[in-house]
C-alpha positions as CSV (number, residue, x, y, z in Angstrom):
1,X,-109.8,-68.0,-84.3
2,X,-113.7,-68.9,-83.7
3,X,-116.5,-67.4,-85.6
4,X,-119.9,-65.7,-84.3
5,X,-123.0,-67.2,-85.8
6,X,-126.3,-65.6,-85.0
7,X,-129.4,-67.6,-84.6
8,X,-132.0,-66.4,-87.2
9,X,-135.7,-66.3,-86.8
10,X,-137.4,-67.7,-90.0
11,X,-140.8,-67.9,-89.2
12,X,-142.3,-64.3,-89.8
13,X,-142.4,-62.5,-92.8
14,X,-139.9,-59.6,-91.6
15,X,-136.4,-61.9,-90.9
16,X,-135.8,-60.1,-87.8
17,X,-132.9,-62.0,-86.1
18,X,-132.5,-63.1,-82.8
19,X,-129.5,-62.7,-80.0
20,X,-128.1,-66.2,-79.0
21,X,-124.9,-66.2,-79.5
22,X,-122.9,-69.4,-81.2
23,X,-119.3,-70.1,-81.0
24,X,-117.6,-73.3,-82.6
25,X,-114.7,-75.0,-82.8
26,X,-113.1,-75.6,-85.2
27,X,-113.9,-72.2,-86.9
28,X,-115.7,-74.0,-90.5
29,X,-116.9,-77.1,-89.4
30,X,-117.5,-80.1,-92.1
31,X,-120.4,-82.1,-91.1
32,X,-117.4,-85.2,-90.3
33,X,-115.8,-83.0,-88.1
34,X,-115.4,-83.4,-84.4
35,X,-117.2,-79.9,-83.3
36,X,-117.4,-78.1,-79.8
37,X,-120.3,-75.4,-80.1
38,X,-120.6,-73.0,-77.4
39,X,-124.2,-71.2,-76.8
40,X,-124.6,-67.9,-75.0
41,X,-128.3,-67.8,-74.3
42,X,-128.2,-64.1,-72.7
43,X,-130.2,-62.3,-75.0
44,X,-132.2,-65.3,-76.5
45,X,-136.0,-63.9,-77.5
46,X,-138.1,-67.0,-77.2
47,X,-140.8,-65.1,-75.3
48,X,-140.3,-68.2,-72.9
49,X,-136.8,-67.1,-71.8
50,X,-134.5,-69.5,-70.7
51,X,-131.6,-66.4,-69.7
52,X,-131.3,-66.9,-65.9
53,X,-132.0,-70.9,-65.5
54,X,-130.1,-72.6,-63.4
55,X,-131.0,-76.3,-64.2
56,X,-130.3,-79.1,-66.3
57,X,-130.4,-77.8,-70.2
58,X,-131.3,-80.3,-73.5
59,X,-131.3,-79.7,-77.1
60,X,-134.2,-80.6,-79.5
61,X,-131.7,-81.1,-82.1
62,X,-131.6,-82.2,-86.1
63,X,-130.3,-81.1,-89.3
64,X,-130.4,-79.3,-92.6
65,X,-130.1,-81.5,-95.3
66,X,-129.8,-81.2,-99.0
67,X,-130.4,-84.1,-101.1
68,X,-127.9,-83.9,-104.8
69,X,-127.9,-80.1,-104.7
70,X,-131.6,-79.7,-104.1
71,X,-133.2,-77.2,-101.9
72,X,-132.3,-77.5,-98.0
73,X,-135.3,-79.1,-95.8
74,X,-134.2,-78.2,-92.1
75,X,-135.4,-80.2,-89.0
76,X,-134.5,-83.6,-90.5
77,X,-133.4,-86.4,-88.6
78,X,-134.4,-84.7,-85.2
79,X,-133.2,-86.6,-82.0
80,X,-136.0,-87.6,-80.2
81,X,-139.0,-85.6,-79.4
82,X,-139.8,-82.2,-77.6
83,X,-139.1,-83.0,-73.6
84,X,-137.4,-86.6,-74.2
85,X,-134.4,-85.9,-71.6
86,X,-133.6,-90.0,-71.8
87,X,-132.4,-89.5,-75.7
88,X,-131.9,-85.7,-76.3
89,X,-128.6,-84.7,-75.5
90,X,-128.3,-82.5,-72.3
91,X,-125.5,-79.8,-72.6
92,X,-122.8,-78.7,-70.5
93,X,-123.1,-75.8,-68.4
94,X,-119.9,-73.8,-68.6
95,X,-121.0,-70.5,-67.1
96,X,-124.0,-67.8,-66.7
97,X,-126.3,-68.6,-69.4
98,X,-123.5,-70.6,-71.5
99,X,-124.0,-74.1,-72.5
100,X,-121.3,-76.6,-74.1
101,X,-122.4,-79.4,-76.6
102,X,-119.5,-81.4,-78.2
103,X,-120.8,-83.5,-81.6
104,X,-118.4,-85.9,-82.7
105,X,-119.5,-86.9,-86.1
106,X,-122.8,-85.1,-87.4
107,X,-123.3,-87.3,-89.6
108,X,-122.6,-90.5,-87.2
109,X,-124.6,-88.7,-84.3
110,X,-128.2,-87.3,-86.7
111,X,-127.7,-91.1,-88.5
112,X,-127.7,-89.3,-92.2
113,X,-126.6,-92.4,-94.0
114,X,-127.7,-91.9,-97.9
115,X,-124.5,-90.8,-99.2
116,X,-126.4,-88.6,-101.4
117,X,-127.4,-86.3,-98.4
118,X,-125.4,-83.1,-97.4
119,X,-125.6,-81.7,-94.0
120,X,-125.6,-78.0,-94.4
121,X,-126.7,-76.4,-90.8
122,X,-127.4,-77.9,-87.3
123,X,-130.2,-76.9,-85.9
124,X,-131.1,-76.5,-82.0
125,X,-133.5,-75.4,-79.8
126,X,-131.8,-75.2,-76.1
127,X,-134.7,-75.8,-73.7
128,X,-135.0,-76.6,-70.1
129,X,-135.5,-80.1,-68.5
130,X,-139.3,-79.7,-67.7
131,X,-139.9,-77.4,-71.8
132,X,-141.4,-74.8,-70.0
133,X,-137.9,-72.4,-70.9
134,X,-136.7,-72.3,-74.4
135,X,-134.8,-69.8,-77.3
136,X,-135.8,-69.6,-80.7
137,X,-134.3,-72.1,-83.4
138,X,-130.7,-71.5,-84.0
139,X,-129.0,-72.6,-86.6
140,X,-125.4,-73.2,-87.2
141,X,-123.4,-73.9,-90.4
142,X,-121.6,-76.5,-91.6
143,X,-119.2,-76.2,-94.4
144,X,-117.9,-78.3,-97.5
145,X,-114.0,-78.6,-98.5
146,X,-112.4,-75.7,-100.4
147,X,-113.1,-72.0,-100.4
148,X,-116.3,-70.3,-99.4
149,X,-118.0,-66.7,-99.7
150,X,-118.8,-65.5,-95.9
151,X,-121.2,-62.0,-95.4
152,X,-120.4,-61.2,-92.1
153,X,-122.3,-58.0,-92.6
154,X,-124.9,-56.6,-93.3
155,X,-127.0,-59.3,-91.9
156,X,-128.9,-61.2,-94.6
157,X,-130.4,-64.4,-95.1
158,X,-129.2,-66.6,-98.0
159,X,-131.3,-70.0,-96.8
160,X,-133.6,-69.7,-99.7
161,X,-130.9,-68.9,-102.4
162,X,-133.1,-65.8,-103.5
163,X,-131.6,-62.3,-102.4
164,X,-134.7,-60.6,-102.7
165,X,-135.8,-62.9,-99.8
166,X,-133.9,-60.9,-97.2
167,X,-132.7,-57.2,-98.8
168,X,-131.0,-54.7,-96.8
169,X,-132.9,-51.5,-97.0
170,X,-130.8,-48.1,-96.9
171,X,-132.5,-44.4,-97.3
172,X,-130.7,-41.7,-99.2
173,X,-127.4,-40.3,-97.8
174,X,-127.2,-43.6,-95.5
175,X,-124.6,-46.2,-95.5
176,X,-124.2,-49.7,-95.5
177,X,-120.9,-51.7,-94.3
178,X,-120.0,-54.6,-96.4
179,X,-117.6,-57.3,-94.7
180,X,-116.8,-60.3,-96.3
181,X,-114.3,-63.2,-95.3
182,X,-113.9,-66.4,-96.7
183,X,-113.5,-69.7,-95.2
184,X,-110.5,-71.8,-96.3
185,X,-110.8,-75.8,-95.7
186,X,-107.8,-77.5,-97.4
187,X,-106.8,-74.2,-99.9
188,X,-106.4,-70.5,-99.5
189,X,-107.7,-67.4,-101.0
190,X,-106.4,-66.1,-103.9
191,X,-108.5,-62.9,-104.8
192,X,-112.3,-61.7,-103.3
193,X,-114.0,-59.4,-105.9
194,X,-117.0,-57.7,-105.3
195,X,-119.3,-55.9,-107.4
196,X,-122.2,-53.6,-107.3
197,X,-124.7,-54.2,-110.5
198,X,-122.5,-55.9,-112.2
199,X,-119.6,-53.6,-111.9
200,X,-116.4,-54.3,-109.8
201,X,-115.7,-51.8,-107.1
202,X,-113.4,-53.7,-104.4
203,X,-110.5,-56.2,-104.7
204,X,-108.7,-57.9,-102.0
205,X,-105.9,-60.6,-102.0
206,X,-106.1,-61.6,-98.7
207,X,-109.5,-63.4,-97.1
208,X,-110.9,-60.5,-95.9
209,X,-113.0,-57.5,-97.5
210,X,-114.4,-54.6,-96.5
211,X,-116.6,-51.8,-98.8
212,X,-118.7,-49.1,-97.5
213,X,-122.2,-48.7,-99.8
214,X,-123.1,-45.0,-100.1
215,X,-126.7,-44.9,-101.1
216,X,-126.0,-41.7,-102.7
217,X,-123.7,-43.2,-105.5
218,X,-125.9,-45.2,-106.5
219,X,-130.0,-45.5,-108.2
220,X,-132.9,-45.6,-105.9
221,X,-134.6,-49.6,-105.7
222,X,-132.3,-52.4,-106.4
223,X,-128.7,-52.7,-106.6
224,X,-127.2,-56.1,-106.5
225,X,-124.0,-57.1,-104.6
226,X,-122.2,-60.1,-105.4
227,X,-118.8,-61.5,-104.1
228,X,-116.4,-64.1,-105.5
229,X,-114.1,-65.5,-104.0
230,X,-111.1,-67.6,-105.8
231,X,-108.5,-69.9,-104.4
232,X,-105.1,-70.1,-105.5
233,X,-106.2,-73.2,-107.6
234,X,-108.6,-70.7,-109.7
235,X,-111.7,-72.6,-108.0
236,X,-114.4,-70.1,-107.3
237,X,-117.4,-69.5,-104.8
238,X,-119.8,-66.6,-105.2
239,X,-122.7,-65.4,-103.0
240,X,-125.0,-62.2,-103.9
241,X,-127.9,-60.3,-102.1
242,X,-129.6,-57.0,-102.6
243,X,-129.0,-53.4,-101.0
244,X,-132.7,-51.3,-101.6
245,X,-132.0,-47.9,-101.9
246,X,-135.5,-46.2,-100.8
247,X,-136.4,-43.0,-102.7
């Protein structure tokens, strides 16, 4: 099984999201992990496209890092500077606008040595050997032992740990699909449990969830969706964001 991250444009006010593709193995990489990440570049939006290169590929690479549960700072520890083709790793070409990177140890490879730094995301920017051909900034996940809260859909951005950062925005007699799956490193799920302004409207015992918001069920402005997730050791993640229901 391998899971579908979307790289996410951060950098305007709107989060629209952008179209490279990211596959990794294994599925939940810890930042210790050996991890093979697969990028499909076909529908990258970096107005300097790099879809259709044929030459050598790098990544401007670094990390996300948290420092004893504070907020995430991403681009630390980057590899190198912009162009540097002597010391930024060049990636594998595998097929029409795919490229193959193998990291052994993040945390070995970025040199994040203070024990009281977390790596939380990778971050890349796949770019050809002269810069002139680029994506946008993609950023893939890492994950910590035990069970974990996944949105697969709708799309939303929990970087900032606010859910009014990034609300998903439904007009009257519209829908919105909920998915949710957990990821299980070293335990398995016991329960998923979501609720809709504070009020539980979906159980699942298995690690996967699905609920179908009708914006006619429910009051116009905000309604807030959380999820937890429970292992079978009772230990509990959680994630919330917000569904606007226009008037």
């Amino acid at each position: 099984m391998k899971i579908k991250l979307m790289a996410l444009l951060t950098f305007i006010s709107v989060h629209a999201f952008a179209q490279t593709v990211v596959t990794t193995t294994p599925t939940y990489p810890t930042q210790t992990d050996q991890i093979t990440i697969i990028f499909d570049v076909t529908n990258a939006t970096h107005p300097n496209k790099i879809a259709g290169y044929f030459g050598n590929v790098y990544a401007h690479t670094g990390v996300t890092i948290s420092t004893n549960g504070g907020a995430p700072q991403r681009w630390q520890k980057v590899k190198g500077n912009w162009g540097e083709n002597t010391i930024q790793p060049q990636l594998t070409f595998i097929g029409p606008n795919k490229y193959q990177i193998t990291i052994n140890n993040s945390r070995s490879f970025y040199q994040v040595t203070d024990a009281s730094q977390k790596i939380t995301e990778l971050c890349f920017v796949l770019r050809s050997s002269d810069g002139t051909k680029q994506t946008e900034d993609i950023f893939v996940q890492l994950f910590s032992p035990g069970i974990g809260v996944i949105i697969n859909s709708p799309t939303v951005n929990l970087f900032f740990g606010d859910p009014m950062r990034s609300p998903v925005f439904v007009s009257a007699g519209g829908t919105v699909p909920i998915s949710v799956a957990t990821s299980e490193l070293g335990t398995k799920t016991k329960s998923i449990t979501l609720f809709i302004n504070n009020i539980q409207k979906a159980l699942s015992s298995t690690n996967t969830l699905s609920f179908t918001f009708n914006a006619n069920d429910y009051s116009g402005g905000k309604n807030e969706i959380k999820i937890i997730a429970s292992d079978t050791a009772n230990v509990k993640d959680s994630s919330k964001f917000v569904i606007m229901r226009n008037p």
